[in-house]
C-alpha positions as CSV (number, residue, x, y, z in Angstrom):
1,X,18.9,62.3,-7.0
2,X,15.3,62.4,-5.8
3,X,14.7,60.3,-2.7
4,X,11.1,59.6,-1.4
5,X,10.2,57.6,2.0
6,X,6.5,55.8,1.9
7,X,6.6,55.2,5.6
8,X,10.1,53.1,5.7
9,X,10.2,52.3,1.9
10,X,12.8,54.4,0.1
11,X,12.2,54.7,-3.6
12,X,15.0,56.9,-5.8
13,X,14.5,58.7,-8.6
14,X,18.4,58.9,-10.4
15,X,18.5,62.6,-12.1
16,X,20.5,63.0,-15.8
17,X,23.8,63.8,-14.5
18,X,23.9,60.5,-11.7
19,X,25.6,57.3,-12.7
20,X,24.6,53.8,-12.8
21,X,28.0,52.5,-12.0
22,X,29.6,54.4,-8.8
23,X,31.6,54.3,-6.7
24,X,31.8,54.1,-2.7
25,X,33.6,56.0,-0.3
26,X,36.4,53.6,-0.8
27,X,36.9,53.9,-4.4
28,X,35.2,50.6,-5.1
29,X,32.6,50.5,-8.2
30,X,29.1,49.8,-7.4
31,X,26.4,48.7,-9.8
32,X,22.5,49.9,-9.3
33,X,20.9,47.4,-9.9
34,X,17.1,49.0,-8.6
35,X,15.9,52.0,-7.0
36,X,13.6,51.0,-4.0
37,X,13.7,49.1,-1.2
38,X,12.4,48.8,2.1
39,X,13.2,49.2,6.2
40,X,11.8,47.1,8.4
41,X,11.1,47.4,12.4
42,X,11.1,50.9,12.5
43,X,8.8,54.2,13.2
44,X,7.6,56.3,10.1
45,X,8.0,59.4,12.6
46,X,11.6,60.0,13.0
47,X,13.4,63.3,12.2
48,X,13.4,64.1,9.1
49,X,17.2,64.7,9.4
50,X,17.5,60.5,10.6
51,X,15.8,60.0,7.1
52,X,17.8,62.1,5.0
53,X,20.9,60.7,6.3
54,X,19.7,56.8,6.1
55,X,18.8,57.5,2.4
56,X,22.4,58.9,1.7
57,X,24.1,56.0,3.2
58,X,22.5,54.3,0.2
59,X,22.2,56.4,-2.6
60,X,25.7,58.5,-1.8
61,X,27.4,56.5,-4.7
62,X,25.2,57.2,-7.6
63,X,24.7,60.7,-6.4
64,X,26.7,63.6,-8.5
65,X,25.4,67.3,-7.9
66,X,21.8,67.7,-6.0
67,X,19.5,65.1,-3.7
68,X,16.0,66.3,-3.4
69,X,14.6,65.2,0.0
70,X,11.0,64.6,0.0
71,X,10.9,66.7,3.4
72,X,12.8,69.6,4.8
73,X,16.1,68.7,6.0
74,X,18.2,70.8,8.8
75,X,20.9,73.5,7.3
76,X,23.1,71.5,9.3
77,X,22.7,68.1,7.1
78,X,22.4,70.3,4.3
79,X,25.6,72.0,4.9
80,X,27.6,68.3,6.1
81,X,26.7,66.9,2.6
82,X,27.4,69.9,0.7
83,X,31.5,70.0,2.7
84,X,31.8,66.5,2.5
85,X,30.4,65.4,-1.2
86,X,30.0,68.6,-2.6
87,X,26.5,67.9,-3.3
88,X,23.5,70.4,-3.0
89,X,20.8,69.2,-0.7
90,X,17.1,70.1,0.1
91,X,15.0,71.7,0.7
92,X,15.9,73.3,4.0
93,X,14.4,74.4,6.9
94,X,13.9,71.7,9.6
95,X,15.2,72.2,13.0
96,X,18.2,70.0,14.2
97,X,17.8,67.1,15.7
98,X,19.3,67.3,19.3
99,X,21.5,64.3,20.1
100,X,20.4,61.9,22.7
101,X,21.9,60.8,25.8
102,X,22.2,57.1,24.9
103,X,25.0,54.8,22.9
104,X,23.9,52.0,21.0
105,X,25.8,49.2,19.2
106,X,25.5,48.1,15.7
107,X,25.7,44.4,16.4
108,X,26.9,41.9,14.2
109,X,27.8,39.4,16.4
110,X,31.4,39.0,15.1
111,X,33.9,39.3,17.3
112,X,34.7,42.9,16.5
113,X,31.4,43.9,17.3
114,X,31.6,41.5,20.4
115,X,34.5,43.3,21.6
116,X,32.7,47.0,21.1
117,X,29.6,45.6,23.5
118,X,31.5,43.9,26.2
119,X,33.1,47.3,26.6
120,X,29.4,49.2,26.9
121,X,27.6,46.0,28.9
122,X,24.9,48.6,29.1
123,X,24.2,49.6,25.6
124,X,21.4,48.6,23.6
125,X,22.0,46.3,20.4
126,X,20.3,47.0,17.0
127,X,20.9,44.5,14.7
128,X,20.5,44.4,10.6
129,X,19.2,41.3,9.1
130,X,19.0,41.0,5.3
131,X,16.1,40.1,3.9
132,X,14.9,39.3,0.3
133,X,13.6,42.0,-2.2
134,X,10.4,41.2,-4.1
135,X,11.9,41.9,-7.6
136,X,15.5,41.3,-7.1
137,X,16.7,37.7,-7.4
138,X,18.8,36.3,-4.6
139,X,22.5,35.4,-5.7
140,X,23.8,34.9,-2.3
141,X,21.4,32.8,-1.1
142,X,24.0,31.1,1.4
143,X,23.8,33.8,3.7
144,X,22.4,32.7,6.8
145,X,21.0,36.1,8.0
146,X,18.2,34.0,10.2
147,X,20.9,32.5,11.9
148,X,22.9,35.7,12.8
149,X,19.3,36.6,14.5
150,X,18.9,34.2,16.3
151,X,22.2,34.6,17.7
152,X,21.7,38.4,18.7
153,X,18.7,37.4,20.2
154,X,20.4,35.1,22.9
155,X,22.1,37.4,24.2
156,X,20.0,38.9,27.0
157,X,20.6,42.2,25.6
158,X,18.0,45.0,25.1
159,X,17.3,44.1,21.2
160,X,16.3,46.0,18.7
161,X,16.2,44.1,15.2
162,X,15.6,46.0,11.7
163,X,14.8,44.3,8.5
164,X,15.9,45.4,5.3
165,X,16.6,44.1,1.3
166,X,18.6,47.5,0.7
167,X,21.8,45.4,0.0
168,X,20.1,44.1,-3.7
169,X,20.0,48.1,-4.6
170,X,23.3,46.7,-6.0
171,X,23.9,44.7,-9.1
172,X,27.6,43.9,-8.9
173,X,29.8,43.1,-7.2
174,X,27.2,41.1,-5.3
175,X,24.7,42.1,-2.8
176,X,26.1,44.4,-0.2
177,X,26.1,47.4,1.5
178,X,25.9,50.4,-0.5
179,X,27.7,52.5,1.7
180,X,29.5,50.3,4.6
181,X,27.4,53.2,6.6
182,X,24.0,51.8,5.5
183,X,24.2,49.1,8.1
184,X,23.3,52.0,10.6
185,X,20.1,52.4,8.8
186,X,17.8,50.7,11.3
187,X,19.5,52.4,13.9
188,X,19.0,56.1,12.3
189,X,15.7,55.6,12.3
190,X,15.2,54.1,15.7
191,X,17.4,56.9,17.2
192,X,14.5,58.9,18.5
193,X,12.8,56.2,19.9
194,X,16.3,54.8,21.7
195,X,17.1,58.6,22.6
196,X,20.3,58.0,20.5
197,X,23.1,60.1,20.8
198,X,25.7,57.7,19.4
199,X,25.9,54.5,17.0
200,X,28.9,52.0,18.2
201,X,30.6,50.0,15.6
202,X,33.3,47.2,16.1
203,X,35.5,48.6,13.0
204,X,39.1,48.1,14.8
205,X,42.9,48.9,14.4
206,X,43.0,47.7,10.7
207,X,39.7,49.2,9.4
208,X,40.1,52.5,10.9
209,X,44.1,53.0,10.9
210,X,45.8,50.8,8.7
211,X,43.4,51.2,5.3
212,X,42.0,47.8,5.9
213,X,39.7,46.1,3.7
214,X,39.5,46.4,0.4
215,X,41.8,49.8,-0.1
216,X,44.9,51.8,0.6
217,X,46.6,49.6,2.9
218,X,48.8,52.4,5.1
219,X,48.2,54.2,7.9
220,X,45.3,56.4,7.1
221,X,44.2,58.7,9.9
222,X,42.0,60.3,7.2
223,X,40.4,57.0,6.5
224,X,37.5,57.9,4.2
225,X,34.8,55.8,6.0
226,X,35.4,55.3,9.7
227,X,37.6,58.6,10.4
228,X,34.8,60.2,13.4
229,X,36.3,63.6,11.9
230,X,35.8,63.1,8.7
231,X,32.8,63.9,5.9
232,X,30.4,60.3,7.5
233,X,31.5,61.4,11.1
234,X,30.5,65.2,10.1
235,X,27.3,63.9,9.1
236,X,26.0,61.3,11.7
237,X,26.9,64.5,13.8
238,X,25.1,66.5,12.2
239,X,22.1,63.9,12.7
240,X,22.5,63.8,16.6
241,X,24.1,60.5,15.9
242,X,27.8,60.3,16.9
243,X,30.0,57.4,15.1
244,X,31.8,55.8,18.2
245,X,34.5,53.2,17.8
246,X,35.2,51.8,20.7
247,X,37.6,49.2,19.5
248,X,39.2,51.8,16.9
249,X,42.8,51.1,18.8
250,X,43.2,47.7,19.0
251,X,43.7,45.2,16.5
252,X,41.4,41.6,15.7
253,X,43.7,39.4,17.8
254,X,42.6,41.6,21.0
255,X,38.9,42.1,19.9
256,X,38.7,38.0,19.4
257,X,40.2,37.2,22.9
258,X,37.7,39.9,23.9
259,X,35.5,38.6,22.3
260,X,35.7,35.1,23.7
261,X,36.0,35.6,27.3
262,X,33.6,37.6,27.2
263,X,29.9,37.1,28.7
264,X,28.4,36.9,24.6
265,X,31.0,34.3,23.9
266,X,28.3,31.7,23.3
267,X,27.2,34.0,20.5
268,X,29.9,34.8,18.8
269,X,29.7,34.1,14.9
270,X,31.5,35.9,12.2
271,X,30.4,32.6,9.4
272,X,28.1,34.4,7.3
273,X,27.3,30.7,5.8
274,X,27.2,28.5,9.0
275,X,24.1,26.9,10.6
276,X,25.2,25.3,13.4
277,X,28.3,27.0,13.8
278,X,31.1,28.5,11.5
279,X,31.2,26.9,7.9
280,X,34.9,26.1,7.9
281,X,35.1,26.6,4.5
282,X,34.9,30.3,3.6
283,X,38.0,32.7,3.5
284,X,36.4,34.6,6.5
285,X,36.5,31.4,8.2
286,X,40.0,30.7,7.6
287,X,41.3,34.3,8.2
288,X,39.7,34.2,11.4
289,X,40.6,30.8,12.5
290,X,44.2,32.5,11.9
291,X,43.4,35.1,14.5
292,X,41.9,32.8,16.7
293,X,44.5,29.9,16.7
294,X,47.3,32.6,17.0
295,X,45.3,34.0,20.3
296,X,45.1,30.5,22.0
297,X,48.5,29.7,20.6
298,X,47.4,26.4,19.5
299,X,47.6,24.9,15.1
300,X,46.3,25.8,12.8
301,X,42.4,23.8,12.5
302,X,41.0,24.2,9.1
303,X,40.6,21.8,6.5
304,X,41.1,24.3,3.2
305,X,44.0,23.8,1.4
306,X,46.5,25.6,-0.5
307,X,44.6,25.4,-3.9
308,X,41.2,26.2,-2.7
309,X,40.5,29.6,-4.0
310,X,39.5,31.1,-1.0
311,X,43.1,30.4,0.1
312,X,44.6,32.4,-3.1
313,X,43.9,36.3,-2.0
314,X,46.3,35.0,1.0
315,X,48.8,33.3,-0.6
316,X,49.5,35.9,-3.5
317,X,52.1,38.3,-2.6
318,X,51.6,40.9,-0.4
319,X,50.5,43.5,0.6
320,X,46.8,42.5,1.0
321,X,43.8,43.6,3.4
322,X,44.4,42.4,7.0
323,X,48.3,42.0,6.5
324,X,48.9,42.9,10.1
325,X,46.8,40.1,11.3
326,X,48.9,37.7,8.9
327,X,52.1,38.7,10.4
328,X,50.4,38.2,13.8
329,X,49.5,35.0,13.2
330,X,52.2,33.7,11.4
331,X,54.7,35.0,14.6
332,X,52.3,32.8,16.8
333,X,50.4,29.5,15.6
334,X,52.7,26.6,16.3
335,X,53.7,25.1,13.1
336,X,52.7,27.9,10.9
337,X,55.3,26.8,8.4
338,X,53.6,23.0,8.0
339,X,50.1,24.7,7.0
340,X,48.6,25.9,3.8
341,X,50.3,29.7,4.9
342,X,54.0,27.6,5.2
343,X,55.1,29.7,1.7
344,X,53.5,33.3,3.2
345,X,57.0,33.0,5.5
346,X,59.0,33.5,2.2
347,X,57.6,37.5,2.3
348,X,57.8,38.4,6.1
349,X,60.2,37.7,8.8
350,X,58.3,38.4,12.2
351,X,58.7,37.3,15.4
352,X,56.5,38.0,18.6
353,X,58.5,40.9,19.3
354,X,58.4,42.5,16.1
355,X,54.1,41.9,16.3
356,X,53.7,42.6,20.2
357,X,52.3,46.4,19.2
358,X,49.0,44.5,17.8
359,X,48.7,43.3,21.6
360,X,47.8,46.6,22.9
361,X,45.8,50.1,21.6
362,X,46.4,52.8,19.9
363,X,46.1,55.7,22.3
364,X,44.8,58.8,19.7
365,X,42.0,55.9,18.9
366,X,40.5,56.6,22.5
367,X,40.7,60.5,22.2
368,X,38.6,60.9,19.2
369,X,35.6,58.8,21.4
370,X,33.0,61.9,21.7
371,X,33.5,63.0,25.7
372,X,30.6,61.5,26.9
373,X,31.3,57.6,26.4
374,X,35.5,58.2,26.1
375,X,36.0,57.5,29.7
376,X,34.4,54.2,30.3
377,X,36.2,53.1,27.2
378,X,39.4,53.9,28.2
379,X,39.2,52.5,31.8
380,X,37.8,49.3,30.1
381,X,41.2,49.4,27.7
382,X,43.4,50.5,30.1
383,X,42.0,47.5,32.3
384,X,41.8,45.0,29.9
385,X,45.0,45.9,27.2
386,X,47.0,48.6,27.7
387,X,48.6,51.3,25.6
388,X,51.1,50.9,23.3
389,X,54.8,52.6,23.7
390,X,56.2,55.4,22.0
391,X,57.9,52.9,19.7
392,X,54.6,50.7,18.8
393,X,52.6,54.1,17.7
394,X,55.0,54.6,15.3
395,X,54.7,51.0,14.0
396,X,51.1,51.8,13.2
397,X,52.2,55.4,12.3
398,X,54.8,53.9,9.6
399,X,52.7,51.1,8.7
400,X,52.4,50.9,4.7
401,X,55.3,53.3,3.9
């Protein structure tokens, strides 16, 4: 792979060995579908280690043996990608970038990433919006990116927003991140400018510990993606950019009540479709108005039914990505049984009890926050949730086997 940076365009030259079809750092395959694209809102004169690692975060899954840099790198960087993809990397011979002293948030405006801010109310917030590419054609046009903007931009909070088409680099499945880790693009290359030391993401109980998503499905403390010790958490370091999870312990029901007492509540959107407020009508939408109706133990609102097929990936048998929220919320909402998720029953028997762990954090989640921003986190938790037992660590420490 051969990557080149024309101020904050990337263009990528495949070499003979890397494939079209790859795969990311969760085993799912990932089309190319074109090899440039471009980065919005941000300086051409960050360290050359902040571009390397930006570029990887895209290309990593077509990338087999070598990645040419089109500028020196640090043997740092060099060394991170060689340990944690095997992949040679060059040429070398840049200083290190030396971390900075400030933690900002990569801000959705979910309620996971919610949750992550209202424990820094200090941080900064840099924000990804899609954008189109100029030879790519759009086939998810119903994403309402502008919206999500417009939304970060109400919050009060110092604001940085980067542009980016980076998400058509793929042909199938859809558009979509590379690497979840290119969503941190913007902020890589802003990191000088903010005097970046760390990048905070709202990835939570599920997504870090329990193989959420779309693989895996156990406890995973070795989670390939979002494990701060692992090959992307070696190489953010190795950037001056810890990966800092501050809600890494505790599961969606506790970052949505977070979330919504918090002082960003008005903001809060995790419809990727909705205008004027969440669509209703997507699977996000109705996994989350699970969550949410379970937290304010009220039914079930939503008006998908059973044999809608955004309904079917819950309704098959399990086990399937956010199980524990499932359980949660089928232990909670008041005439669960009477709703479209009435026949899920038939494949768990919880109770409040048996789902109180997902009320409270995980405490080795805490520990692995770098020094510097651990403590205000785990005031905020201890504050705010609570740790869970001996007995409710190994619930999440059993969880899948």
């Amino acid at each position: 792979m051969r990557v080149t940076w024309t101020g904050a365009d990337l263009t990528f030259r495949l070499d003979p060995e890397d494939e079209i079809t790859g795969r990311a750092s969760d085993e799912h395959p990932v089309k190319l579908a074109i090899n440039s694209c471009s980065i919005g809102g941000v300086p051409d004169d960050a360290h050359p280690d902040l571009f390397a690692v930006a570029a990887w975060t895209i290309v990593a899954p077509w990338t087999r043996r070598r990645i040419t840099f089109d500028r020196a790198v640090s043997a740092e960087v060099a060394q991170a990608l060689h340990a944690g993809w095997g992949v040679e990397a060059g040429p070398v011979g840049a200083e290190p970038r030396r971390p900075g002293d400030r933690l900002a948030i990569s801000y959705s405006g979910g309620a996971d990433s919610v949750a992550a801010a209202t424990i820094y109310p200090e941080a900064p917030f840099v924000h990804f919006r899609r954008t189109a590419h100029p030879r790519v054609p759009n086939r998810w046009p119903h994403y309402r990116s502008d919206v999500l903007a417009k939304l970060a931009a109400r919050t009060g909070r110092e604001l940085s927003t980067v542009t980016s088409d980076l998400e058509f680099t793929l042909a199938e499945p859809r558009p979509g991140y590379p690497e979840h880790h290119a969503v941190a693009v913007g902020a890589l290359l802003l990191a000088d400018r903010l005097d970046l030391g760390g990048l905070g993401f709202g990835y939570e109980l599920g997504s870090r510990w329990l193989g959420g998503g779309r693989y895996l499905w156990r406890y995973t403390p070795d989670n390939p993606m979002w494990s701060p010790h692992g090959r992307w958490g070696r190489l953010f370091a190795a950037a001056g950019v810890h990966i800092v999870l501050p809600v890494g312990g505790v599961s969606e029901a506790v970052t949505m009540r977070l979330a919504l007492g918090s002082d960003l509540k008005e903001q809060v959107r995790w419809c990727l479709r909705g205008t004027d407020g969440p669509c209703r009508t997507c699977g996000k939408c109705l996994y989350k108005e699970l969550i949410q109706a379970a937290v304010e133990r009220r039914p079930l609102d939503t008006p998908i039914t059973a044999d809608r097929p955004v309904a079917r990936k819950w309704l098959r048998k399990p086990p399937y990505g956010g199980q524990e929220m499932i359980q949660y919320g089928l232990a909670r909402v008041p005439g669960i049984e009477n709703t479209l998720f009435g026949p899920v029953l038939d494949h768990f028997d919880v109770t409040e009890e048996s789902t109180g762990w997902l009320e409270r954090c995980y405490p080795p989640a805490l520990e692995e926050i770098p020094g510097r921003w651990r403590a205000e986190a785990a005031a905020f938790i201890e504050a705010n949730v609570g740790l869970m037992t001996p007995d409710e660590v190994r619930r999440v420490e059993t969880w899948g086997a």
